[in-house]
C-alpha positions as CSV (number, residue, x, y, z in Angstrom):
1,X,-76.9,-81.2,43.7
2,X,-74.3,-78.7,44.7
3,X,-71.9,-81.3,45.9
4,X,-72.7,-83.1,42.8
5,X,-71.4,-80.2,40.9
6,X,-68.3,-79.9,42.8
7,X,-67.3,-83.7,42.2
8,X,-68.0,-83.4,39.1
9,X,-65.7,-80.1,37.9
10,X,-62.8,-81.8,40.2
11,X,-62.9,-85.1,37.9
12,X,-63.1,-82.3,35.2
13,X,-60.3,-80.5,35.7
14,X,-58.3,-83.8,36.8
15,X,-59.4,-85.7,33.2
16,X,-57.9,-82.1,31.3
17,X,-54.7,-82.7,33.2
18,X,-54.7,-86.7,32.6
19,X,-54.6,-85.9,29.1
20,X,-51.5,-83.1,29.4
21,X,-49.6,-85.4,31.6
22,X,-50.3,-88.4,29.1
23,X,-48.7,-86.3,26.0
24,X,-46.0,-85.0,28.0
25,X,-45.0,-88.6,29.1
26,X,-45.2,-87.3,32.8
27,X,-45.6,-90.3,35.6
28,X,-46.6,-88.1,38.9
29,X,-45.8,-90.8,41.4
30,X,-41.9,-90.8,40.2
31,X,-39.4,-87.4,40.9
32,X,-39.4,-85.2,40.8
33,X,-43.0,-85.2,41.5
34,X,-42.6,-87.5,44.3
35,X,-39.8,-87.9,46.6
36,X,-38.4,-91.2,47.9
37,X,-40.7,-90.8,50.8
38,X,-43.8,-90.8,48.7
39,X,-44.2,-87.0,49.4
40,X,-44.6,-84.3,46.8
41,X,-41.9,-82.7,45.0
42,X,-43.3,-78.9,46.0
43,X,-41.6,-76.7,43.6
44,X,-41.7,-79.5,40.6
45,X,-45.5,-79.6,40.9
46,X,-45.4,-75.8,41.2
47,X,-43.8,-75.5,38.2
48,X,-45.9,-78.0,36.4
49,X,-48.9,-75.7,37.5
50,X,-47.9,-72.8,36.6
51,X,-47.2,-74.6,32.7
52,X,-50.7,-76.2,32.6
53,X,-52.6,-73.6,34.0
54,X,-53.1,-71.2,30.8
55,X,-53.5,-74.1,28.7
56,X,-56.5,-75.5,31.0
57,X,-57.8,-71.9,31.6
58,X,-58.4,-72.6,35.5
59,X,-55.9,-70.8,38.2
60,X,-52.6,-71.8,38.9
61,X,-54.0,-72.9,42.6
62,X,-57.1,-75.1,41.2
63,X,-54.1,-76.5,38.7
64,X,-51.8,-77.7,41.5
65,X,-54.6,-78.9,44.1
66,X,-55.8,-81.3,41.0
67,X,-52.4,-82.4,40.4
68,X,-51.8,-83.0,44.2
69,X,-55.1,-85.2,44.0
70,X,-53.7,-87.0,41.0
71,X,-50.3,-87.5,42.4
72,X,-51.2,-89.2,45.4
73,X,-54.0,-91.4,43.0
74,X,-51.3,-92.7,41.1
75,X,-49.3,-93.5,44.6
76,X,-51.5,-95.4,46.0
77,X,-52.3,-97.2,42.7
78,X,-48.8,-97.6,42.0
79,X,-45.7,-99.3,43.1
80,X,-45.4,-96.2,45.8
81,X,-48.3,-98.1,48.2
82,X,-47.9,-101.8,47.8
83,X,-49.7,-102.5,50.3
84,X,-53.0,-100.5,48.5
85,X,-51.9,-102.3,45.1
86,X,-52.0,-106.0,46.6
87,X,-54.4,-105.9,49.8
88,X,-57.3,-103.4,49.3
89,X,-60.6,-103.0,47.6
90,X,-62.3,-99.1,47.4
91,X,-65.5,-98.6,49.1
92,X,-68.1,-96.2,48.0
93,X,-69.7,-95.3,51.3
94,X,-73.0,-93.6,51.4
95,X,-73.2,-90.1,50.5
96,X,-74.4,-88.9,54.0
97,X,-70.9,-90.4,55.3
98,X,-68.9,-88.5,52.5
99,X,-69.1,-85.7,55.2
100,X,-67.2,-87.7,57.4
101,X,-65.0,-89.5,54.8
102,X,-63.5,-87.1,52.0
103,X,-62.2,-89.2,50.2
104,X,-63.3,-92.9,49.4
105,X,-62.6,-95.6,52.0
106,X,-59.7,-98.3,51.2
107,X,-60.6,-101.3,53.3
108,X,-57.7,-103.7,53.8
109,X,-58.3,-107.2,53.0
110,X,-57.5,-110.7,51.9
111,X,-59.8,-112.3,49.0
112,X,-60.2,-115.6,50.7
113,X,-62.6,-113.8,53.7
114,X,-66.3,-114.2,53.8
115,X,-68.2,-111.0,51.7
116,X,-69.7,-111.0,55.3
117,X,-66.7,-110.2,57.3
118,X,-66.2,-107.5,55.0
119,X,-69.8,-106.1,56.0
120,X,-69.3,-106.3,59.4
121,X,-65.9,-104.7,59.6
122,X,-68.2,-102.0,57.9
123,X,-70.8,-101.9,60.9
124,X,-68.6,-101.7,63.2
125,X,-66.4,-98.8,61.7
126,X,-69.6,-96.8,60.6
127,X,-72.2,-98.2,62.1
128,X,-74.6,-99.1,59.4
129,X,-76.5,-102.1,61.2
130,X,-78.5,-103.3,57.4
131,X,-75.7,-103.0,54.2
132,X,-75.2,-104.6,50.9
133,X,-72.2,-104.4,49.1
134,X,-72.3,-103.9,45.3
135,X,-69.7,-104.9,42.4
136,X,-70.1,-104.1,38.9
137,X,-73.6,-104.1,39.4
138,X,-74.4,-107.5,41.1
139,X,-74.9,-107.6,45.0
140,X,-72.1,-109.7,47.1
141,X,-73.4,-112.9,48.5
142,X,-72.3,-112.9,52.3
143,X,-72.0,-116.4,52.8
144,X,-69.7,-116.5,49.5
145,X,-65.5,-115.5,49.6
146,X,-64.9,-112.7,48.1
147,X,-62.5,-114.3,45.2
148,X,-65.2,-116.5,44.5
149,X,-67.0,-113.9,43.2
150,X,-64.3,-112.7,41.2
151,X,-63.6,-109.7,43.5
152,X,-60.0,-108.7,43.0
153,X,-57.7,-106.6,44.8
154,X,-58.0,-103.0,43.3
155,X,-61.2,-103.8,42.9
156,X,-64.7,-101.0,43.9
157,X,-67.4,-101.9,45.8
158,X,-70.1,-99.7,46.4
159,X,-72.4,-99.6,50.2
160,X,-75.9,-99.6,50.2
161,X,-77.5,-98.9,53.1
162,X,-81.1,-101.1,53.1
163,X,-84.6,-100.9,55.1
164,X,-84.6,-101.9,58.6
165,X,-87.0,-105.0,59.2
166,X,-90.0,-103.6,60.7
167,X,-92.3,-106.9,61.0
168,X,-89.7,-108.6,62.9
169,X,-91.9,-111.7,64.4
170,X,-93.0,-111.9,60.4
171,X,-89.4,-112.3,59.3
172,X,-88.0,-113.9,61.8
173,X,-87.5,-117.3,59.7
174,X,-85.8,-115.3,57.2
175,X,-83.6,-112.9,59.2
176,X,-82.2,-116.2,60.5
177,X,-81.4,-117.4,57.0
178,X,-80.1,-114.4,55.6
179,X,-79.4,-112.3,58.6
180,X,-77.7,-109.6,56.3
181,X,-80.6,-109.3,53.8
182,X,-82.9,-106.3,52.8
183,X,-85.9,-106.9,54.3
184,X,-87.9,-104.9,51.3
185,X,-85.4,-107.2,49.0
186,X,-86.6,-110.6,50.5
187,X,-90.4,-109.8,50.7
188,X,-90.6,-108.7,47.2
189,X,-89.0,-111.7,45.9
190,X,-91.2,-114.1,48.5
191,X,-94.2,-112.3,47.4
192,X,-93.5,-112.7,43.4
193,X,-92.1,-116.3,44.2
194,X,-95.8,-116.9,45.4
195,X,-97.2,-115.9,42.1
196,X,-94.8,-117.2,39.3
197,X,-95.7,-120.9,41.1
198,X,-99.6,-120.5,41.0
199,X,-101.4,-122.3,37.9
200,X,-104.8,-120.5,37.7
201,X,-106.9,-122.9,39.0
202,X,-108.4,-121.3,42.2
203,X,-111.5,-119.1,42.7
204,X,-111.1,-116.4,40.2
205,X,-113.0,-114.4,42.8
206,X,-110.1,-114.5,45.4
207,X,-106.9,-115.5,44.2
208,X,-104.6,-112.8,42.2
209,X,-103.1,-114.7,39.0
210,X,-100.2,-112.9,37.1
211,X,-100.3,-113.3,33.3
212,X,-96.8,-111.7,31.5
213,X,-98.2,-109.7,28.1
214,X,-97.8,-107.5,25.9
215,X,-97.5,-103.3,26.0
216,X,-101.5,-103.8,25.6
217,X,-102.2,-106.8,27.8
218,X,-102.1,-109.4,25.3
219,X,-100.7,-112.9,27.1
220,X,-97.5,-114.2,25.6
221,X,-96.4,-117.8,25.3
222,X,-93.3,-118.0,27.2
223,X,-91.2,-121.0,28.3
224,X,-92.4,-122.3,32.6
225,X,-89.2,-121.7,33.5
226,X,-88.2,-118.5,31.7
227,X,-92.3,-117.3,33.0
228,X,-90.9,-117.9,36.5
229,X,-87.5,-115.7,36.5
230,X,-89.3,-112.8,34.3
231,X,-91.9,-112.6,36.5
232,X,-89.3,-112.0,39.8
233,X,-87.2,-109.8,37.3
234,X,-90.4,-107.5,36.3
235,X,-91.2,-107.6,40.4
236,X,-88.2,-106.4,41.5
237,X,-88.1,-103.8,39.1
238,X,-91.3,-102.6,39.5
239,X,-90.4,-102.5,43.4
240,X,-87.7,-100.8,42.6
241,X,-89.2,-98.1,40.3
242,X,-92.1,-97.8,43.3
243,X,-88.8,-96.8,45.5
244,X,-87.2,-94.2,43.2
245,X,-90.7,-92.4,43.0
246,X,-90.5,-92.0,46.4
247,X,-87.0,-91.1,46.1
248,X,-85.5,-93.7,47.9
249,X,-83.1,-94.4,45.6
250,X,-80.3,-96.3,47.9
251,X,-83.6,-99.4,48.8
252,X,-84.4,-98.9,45.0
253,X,-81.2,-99.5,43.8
254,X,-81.0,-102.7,45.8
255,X,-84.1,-104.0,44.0
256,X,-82.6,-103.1,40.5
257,X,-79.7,-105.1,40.7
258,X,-81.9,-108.2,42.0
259,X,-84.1,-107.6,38.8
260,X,-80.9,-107.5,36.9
261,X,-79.7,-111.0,37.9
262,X,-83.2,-112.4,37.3
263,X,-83.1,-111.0,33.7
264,X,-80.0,-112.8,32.8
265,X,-81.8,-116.1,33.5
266,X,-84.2,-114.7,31.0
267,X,-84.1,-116.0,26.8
268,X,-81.7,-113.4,25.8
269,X,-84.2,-112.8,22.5
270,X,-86.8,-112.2,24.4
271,X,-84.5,-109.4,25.9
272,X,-83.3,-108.2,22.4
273,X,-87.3,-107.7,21.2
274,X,-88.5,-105.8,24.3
275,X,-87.6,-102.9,26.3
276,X,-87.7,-103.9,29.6
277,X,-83.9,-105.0,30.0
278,X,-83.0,-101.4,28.5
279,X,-84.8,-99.7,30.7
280,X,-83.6,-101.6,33.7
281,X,-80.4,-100.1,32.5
282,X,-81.2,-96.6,32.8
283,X,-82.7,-96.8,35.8
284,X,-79.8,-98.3,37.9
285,X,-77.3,-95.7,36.4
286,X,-80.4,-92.7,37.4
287,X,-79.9,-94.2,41.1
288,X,-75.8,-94.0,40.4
289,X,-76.6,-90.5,39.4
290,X,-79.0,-89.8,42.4
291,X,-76.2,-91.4,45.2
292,X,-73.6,-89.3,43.9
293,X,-71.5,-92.3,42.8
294,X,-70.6,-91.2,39.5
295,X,-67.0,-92.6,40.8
296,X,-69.2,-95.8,38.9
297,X,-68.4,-94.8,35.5
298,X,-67.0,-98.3,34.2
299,X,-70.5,-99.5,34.8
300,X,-72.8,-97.0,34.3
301,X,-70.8,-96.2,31.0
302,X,-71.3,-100.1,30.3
303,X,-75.1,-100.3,31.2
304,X,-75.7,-97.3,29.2
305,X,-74.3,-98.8,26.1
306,X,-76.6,-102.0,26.8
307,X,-79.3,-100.0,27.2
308,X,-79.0,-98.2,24.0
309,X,-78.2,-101.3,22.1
310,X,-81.2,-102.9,23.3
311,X,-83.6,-100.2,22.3
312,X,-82.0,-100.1,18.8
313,X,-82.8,-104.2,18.4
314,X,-86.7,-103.5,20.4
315,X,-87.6,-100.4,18.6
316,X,-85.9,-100.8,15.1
317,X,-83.6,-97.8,13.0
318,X,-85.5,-94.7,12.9
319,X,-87.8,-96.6,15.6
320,X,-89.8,-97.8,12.7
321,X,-90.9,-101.3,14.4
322,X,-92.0,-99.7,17.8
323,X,-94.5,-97.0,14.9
324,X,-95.6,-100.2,13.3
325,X,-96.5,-102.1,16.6
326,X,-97.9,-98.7,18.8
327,X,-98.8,-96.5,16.0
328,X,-96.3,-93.5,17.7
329,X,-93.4,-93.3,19.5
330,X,-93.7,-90.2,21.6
331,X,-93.7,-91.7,24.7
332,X,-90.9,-93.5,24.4
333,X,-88.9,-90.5,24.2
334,X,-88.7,-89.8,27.8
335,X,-86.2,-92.4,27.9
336,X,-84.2,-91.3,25.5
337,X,-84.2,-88.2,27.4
338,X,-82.4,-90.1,30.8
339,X,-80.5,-91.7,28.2
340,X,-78.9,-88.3,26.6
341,X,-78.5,-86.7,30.0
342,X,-76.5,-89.9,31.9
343,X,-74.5,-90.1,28.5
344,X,-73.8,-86.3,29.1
345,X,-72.7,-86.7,33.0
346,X,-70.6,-89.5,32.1
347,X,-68.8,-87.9,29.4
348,X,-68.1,-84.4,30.9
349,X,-66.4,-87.1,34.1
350,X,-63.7,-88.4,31.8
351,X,-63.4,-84.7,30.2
352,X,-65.0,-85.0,26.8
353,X,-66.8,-81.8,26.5
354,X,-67.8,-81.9,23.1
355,X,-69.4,-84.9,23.6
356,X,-71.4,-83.9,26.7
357,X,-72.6,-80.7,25.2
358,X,-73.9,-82.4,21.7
359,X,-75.5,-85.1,24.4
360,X,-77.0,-82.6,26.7
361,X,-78.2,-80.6,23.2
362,X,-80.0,-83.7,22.0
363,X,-81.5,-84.0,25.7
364,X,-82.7,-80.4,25.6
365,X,-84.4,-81.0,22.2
366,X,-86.1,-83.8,23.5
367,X,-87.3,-81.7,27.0
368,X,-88.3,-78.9,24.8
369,X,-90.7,-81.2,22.8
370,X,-92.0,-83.1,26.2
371,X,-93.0,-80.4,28.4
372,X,-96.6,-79.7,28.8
373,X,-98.6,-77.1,29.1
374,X,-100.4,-76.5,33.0
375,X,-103.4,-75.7,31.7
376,X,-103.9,-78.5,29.0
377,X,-103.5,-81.2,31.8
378,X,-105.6,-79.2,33.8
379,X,-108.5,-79.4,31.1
380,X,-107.6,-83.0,30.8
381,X,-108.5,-83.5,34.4
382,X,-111.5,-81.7,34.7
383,X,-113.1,-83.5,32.0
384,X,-112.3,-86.7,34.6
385,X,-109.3,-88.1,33.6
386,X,-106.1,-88.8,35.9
387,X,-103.0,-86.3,35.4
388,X,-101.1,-89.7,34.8
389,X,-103.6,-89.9,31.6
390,X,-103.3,-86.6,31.3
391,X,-99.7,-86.4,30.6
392,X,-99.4,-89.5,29.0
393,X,-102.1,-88.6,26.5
394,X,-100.7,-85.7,25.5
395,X,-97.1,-86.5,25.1
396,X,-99.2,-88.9,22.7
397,X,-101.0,-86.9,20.6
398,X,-98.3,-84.0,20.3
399,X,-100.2,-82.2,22.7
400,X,-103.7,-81.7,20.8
401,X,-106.2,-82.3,24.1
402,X,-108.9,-82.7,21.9
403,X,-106.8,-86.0,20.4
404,X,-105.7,-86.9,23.3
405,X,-109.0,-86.7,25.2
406,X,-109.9,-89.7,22.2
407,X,-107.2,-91.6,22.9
408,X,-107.2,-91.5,26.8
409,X,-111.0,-92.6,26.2
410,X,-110.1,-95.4,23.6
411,X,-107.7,-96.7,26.1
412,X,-110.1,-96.9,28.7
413,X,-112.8,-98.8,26.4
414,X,-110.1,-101.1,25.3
415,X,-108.6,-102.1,28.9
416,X,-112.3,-103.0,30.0
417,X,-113.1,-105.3,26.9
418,X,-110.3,-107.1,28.0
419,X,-111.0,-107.2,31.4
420,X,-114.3,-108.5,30.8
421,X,-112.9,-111.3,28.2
422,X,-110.6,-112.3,31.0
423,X,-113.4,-112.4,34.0
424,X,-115.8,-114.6,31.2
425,X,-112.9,-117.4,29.4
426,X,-111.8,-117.3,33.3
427,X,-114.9,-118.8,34.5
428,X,-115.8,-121.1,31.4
429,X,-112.4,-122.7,32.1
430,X,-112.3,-123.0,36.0
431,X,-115.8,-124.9,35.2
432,X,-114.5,-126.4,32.4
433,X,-111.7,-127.8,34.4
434,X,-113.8,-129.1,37.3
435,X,-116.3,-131.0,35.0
436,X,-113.2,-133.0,33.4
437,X,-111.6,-133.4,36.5
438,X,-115.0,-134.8,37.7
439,X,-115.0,-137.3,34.8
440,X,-111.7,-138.8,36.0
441,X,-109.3,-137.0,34.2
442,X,-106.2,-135.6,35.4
443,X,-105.5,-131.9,36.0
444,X,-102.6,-131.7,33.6
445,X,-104.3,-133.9,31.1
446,X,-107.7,-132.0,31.8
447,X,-105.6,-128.0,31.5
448,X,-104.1,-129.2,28.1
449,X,-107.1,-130.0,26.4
450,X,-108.7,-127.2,27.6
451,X,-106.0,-124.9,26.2
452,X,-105.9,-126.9,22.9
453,X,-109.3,-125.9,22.4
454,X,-109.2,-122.7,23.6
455,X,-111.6,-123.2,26.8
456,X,-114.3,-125.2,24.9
457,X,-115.1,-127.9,27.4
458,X,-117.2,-130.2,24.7
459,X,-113.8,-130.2,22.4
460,X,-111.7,-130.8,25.2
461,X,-113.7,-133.6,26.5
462,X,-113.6,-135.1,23.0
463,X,-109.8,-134.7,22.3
464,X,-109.4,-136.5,25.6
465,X,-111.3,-139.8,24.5
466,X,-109.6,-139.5,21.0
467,X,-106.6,-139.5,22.8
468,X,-107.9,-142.6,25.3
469,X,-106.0,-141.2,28.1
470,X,-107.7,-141.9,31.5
471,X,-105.3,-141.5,34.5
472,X,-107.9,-142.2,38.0
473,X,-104.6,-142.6,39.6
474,X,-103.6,-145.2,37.5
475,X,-101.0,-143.9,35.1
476,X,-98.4,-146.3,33.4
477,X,-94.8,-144.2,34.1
478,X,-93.4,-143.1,31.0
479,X,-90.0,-144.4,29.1
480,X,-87.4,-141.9,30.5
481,X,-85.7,-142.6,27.1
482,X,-88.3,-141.6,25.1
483,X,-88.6,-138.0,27.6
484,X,-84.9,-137.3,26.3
485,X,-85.6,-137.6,22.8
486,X,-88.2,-134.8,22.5
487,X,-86.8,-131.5,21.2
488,X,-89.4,-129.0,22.2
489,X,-88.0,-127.6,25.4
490,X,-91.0,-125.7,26.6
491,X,-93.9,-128.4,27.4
492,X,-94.6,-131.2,30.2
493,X,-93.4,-133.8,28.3
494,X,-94.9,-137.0,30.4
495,X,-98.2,-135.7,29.4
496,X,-97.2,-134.8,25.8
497,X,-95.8,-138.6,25.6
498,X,-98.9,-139.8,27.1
499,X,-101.3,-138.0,25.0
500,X,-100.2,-139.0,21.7
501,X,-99.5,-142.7,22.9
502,X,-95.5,-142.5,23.5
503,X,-95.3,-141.1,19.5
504,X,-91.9,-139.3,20.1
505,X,-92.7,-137.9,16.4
506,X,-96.0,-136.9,16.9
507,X,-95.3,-135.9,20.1
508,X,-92.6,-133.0,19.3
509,X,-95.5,-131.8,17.2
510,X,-97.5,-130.9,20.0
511,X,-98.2,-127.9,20.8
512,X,-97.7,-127.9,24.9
513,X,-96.6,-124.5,26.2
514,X,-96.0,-123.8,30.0
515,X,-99.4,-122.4,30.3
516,X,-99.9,-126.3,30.8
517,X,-100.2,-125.7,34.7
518,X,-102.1,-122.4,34.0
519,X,-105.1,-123.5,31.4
520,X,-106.5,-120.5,30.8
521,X,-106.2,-119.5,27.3
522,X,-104.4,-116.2,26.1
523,X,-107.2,-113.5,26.5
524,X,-107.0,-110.5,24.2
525,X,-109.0,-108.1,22.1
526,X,-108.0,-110.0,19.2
527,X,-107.8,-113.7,18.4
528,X,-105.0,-114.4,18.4
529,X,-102.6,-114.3,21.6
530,X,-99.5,-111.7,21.1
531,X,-95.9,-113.3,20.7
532,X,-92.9,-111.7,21.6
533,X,-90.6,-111.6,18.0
534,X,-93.6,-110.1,16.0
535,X,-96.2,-107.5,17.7
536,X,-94.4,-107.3,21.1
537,X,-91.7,-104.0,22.5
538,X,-92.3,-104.6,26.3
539,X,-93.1,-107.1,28.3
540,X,-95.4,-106.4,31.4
541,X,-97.0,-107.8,34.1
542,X,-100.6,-108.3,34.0
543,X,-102.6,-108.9,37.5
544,X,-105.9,-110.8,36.9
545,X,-108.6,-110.8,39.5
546,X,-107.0,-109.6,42.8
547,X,-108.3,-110.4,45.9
548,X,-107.7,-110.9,49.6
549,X,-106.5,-114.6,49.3
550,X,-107.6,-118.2,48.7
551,X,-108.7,-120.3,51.2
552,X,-106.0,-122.4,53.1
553,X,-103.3,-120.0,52.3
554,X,-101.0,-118.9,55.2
555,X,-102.2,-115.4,56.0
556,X,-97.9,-114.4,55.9
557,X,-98.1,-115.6,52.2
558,X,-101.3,-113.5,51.8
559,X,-99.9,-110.3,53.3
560,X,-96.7,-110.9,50.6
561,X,-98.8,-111.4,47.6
562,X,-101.1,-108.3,48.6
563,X,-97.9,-106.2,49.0
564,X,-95.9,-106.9,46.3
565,X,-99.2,-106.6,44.2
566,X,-99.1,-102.7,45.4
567,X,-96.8,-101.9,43.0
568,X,-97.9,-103.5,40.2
569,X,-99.0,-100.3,38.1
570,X,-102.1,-100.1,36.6
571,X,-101.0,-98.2,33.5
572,X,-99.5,-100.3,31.1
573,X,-97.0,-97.2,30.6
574,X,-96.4,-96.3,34.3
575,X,-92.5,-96.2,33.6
576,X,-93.2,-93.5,30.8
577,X,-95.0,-90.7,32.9
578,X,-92.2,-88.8,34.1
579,X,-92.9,-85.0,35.1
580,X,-89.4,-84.1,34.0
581,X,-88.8,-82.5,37.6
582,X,-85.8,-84.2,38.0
583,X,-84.4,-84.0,34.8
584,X,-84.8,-80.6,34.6
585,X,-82.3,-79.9,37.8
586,X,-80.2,-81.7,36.0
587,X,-80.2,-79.8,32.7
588,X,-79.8,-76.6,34.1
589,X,-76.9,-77.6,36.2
590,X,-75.3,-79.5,33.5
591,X,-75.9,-76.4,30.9
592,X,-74.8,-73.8,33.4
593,X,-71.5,-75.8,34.1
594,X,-70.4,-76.7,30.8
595,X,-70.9,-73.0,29.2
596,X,-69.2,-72.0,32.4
597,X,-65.9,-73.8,30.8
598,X,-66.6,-72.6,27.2
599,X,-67.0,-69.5,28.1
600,X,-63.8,-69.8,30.2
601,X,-62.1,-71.9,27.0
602,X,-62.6,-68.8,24.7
């Protein structure tokens, strides 16, 4: 954290100075600052120091080191290095190589050259055999020329460092497609892949099944194709979260961004009305934090400011809608508590103290109210309960064990009932299905009544004769005109046409969700299945009935699924136990260097 620190007072002192040379209309990169050779005008700059020094209240040395630093910035940004200014792009290499590297690496370049080139040029200079290369957030395709995704010159790109493939005869077929790849990346997405594509249909007793719901587990309706990107967004960030646990932030960080480019694919309501996206946010700029590229500020300042906007529009002003649909909001203040802190970091970077001490102020309130006391969890856990519960519970409950001893057990009775609802509709429908299918019915035909009716096989067998549809292999193809005309973007719409006789009017009245390939209806403690606008503020993933594998799978495809599974959490608020290890370092250090510069101010 110390070399943190000492980043982060240079930027300090250079953002004070920024602002004195900006009102004395002083350009450093012209004389006298700089001479004709591009070297610095000594005495000028000693003089300069000497002026700002008292005003800055650092010494006269610290003032004309900065100013050095900043001279030769705006060089090489300027017209005094044309060649930086027209043919480079800034690298942010890892932070072990900062020992090596001072200062950040400028990588000469044309735009027109594979993002690979680029990486390899890297390998060979540093010797980092597995990179990825990062800008503005999104990770550079290597096949793909760097202009065609719009990399400019000027522009920063930040290495990441990524796993070394350790089952190499496993991904053999993939290091061959994308030799360059994360191994951790491409196994997460393979593995969740596998699960956003399965319908349901197979033994309950050994096939996992995901199910996207609610903060409490209730399924949610959600668009096939929109199902399939969330659930590879939600995988990589839970993989991702799994690696920053474990500290691993640079593999984590990979992950994050992969999740980010899923989520984009994602109904941007849905994004507006739960957390999830928000707290992807935070997360990627707590890696930023944790690599010591804080050099990042244009996006971390920009994915802090989504992230706050998006928990305004999930949890309401005053977080009134995120009271109405939990009944409290005290876990949720843990990210509020990243939130503050990051916003403090950034702020004290670009020399807006005030700023960063009211931020770091509203973080400490928030820390003060989260801690918990040793021995409460401790009498939490002896009574049988997990510290996870533990902490969870209390941050809950205000810290009352007795309350949150209640609520720890409520949530317990609560997750079984469901579990037990979903083991019991799971089975009446897998039957269900294969006594229709028996008759001569169709799977999609046979999953649609099913779902109409909730899993009631008698009323799905008699919608199907009112609807005379029969397929034994002998369906009539549908008019491709009639396809076009339907307006309800979420359902199959052969079968919909089918169903209701090729009425196109009756037909957008249908009520055919995605679920269509997954018939199981939407299991919850109440009857009626959760939707996202009105009784939803996170979106999770939900794995029903896991087991080793179906029959006929490919045992690779097994080993994926199982793994990615892993770290799935089984608390529906995993990403809200923090200890507040972490974010206590970075209080302290925070709060010790910015009344370091009041106290030097006064």
């Amino acid at each position: 954290m110390l070399t943190t620190l000492q980043t982060m007072a240079e930027l300090h002192i250079q953002a004070k100075l920024v602002n004195l040379l900006n009102q004395d209309n002083i350009q450093l990169r012209n004389p006298p600052y700089t001479t004709e050779d591009s070297e610095a005008g000594q005495q000028s700059l000693q003089e300069l120091a000497v002026n700002y020094a008292p005003i800055v209240c650092i010494s006269v040395s610290e003032v004309a080191s900065a100013l050095e630093s900043l001279r030769s910035q705006a060089v090489k940004s300027g017209m005094g290095n044309k060649t930086y200014r027209e043919t480079c792009v800034e690298l942010f290499l890892p932070k072990d190589l900062k020992k090596y590297t001072k200062k950040n690496y400028y990588l000469e370049t044309k735009l027109d050259v594979l993002a690979q080139d680029i990486m390899d040029r890297i390998t060979e200079q540093y010797g980092l055999k597995y990179i990825q290369l990062i800008f503005k957030g999104k990770t550079l395709t290597p096949e793909k020329r760097l202009d065609e995704q719009n990399v400019k010159n000027k522009s920063k790109m930040m290495v990441l460092r990524v796993s070394v493939p350790e089952r190499k005869k496993q991904m053999l077929a993939v290091e061959e497609e994308k030799k360059t790849q994360d191994q951790s990346v491409q196994r997460t997405q393979k593995g969740f892949q596998i699960l956003s594509e399965r319908d349901g249909t197979n033994d309950p007793a050994t096939t996992p099944f995901l199910e996207i719901a609610d903060q409490k587990g209730n399924p949610l309706k959600i668009p096939h194709s929109e199902k399939k990107a969330l659930i590879l967004a939600m995988g990589f960030h839970e993989k991702g979260r799994a690696l920053m646990k474990r500290k691993q932030y640079e593999a984590a960080l990979g992950h994050l961004v992969q999740a980010d480019d899923q989520f984009v694919k994602c109904d941007s309501k849905l994004l507006n009305t739960v957390d999830n996206y928000a707290v992807l946010q935070l997360d990627i700029v707590w890696c930023y934090r944790a690599l010591e590229a804080l050099s990042y500020l244009d996006d971390g300042k920009r994915r802090l400011q989504m992230a706050e906007d998006c928990f305004h529009n999930c949890y309401g002003d005053q977080q009134q809608r995120l009271m109405k649909i939990k009944g409290n909001a005290r876990g949720e203040e843990v990210l509020f508590l990243r939130l503050y802190l990051l916003q403090s970091i950034l702020a004290h970077m670009v020399g807006k103290e005030r700023q960063a001490t009211q931020k770091l102020k509203q973080a400490e309130d928030l820390y003060g109210r989260l801690c918990l006391d040793p021995g409460d969890i401790k009498e939490l856990k002896d009574l049988g309960f997990s510290e996870q519960e533990a902490r969870l519970g209390l941050r809950a409950c205000h810290g009352n064990v007795a309350e949150a001893a209640l609520h720890i057990t409520h949530r317990r009775q609560e997750r079984e009932e469901m579990k037990q609802k979903e083991r019991e509709k799971r089975r009446m429908c897998v039957e269900g299905l294969a006594t229709l299918r028996e008759l001569g019915y169709s799977k999609k035909d046979a999953a649609w009544a099913l779902l109409q009716t909730d899993g009631d096989m008698d009323g799905a067998y008699r919608m199907l004769l009112d609807s005379a549809v029969r397929t034994n292999n002998t369906e009539l193809p549908i008019n491709q005109s009639k396809v076009e005309q339907l307006t309800y973007p979420g359902f199959e719409p052969e079968v919909a046409l089918r169903l209701t006789g090729e009425n196109i009017q009756v037909a957008n009245q249908v009520v055919l969700p995605p679920e269509l390939l997954s018939p199981f209806p939407a299991s919850s403690l109440s009857e009626e299945p959760s939707t996202t606008s009105e009784s939803a503020c996170r979106t999770r993933m939900h794995a029903l009935f896991p087991g080793s594998g179906s029959q006929g799978e490919a045992p690779m495809d097994v080993d994926l699924v199982n793994e990615v599974l892993k770290d799935i959490p089984l608390h529906e608020e995993d990403y809200l136990d923090l200890t507040l290890e972490e974010e206590s370092e970075v209080i302290d250090k925070m709060k010790s260097y910015l009344y370091k510069n009041s106290a030097s101010s006064s």
